[in-house]
N, C-alpha and C positions, 0 to 999 in steps of 0.2 A: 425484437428485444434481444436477438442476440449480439447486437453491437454492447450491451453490458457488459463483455467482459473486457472491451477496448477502454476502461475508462483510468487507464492511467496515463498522464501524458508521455507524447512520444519522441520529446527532444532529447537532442543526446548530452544536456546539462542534466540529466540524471544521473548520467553513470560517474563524472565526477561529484555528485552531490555525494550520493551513495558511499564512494570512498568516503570523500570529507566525513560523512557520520561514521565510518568504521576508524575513521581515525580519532575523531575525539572521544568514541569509546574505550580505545587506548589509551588515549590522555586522560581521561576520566577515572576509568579503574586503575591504572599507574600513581594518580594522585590518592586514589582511596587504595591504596594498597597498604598503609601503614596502618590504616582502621581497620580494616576487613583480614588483611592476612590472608588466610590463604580455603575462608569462608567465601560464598558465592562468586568463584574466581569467572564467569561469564554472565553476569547479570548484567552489566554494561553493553554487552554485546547483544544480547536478547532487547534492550529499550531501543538500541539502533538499528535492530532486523526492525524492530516492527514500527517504529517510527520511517523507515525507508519505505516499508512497505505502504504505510498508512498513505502518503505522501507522492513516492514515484513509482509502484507497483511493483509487481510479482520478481521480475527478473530480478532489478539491480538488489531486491529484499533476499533472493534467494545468492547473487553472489556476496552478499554482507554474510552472508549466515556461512556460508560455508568457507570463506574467509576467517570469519571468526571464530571457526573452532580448532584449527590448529597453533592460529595468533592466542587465542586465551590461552588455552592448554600449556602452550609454551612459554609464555610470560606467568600467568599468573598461578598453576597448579605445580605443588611440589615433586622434583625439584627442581627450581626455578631458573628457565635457560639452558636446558638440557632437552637432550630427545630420548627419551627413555621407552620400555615398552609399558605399557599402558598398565599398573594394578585393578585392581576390582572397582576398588573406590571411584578412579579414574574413567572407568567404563560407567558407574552409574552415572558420576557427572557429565560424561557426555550424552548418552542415553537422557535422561530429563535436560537437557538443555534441546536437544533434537526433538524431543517427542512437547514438550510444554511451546518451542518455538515454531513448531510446524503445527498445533492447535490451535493456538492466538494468531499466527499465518490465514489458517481456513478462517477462523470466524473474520479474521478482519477483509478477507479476499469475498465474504457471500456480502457482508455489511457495504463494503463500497460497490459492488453490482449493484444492489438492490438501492443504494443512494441515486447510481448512475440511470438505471433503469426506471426510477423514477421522477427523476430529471426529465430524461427522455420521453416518458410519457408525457408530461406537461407541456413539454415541448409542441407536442404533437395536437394535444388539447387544445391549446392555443391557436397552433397554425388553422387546424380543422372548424373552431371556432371564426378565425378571421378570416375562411373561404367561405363559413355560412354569410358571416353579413354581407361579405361581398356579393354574393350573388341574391342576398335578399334585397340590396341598392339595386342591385341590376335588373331582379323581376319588379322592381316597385319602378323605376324607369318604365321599363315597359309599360306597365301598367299605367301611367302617369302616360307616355305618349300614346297607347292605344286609344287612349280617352280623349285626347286631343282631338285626334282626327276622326271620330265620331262627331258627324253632327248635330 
């Protein structure tokens, strides 16, 4: 069971997936940026960590997230387009954007193990099941030609 934790796939159309979702996080909070202002300026980026992660695992989830906190910060928290040093305000919203997107990370990284590893079981059930009847055809043969050649 410890192949559970291989259960993301391992082609490398992930890592341009993973962009494509950090980009239309960007298009998406750009577009809601006239609603929101300069309320939940990373929430976009948080549905695209964890949809990357849900999807094509741990890595390319982890380089979305860390991608996406100096792209939000700099687009979307005041003032806008600028690199300033960091106010308080600024440190809490990174702080809960780090600490809420590495929670919802863990649970969704123990929930797809435990999906894969039960996959894997079944798997296994299966196979293990389709060697018993095999070899129960095979002692019943026997037994069918031991009996033949008894006279």
């Amino acid at each position: 069971m410890k192949n559970a934790r291989a259960w993301a796939p391992r082609t490398p159309l992930r890592w341009p997936l993973a962009l494509g979702a950090l980009v239309a996080a960007v298009v998406v909070r750009g577009a809601l940026h006239d609603i929101l202002g300069p309320q939940y300026p990373l929430i976009t980026f948080t549905v695209a960590t964890l949809v990357v992660h849900f999807f094509l695992g741990l890595w390319p989830a982890l380089a979305v997230a860390l991608i996406s906190l100096p792209v939000g910060t700099f687009f979307f928290v005041p003032p806008y387009n600028e690199l300033t040093m960091p106010e308080p305000q600024d440190l809490y919203l990174i702080s809960y954007f780090v600490a809420s997107t590495a929670l919802f990370m863990v649970l969704i990284q123990y929930l797809r193990r435990a999906l894969y590893q039960s996959v894997l079981l079944a798997e296994i059930a299966e196979s293990r099941y389709l060697m018993l009847l095999d070899s129960e055809a095979d002692r019943l043969a026997a037994e069918s030609e031991m009996h033949e050649r008894q006279p």
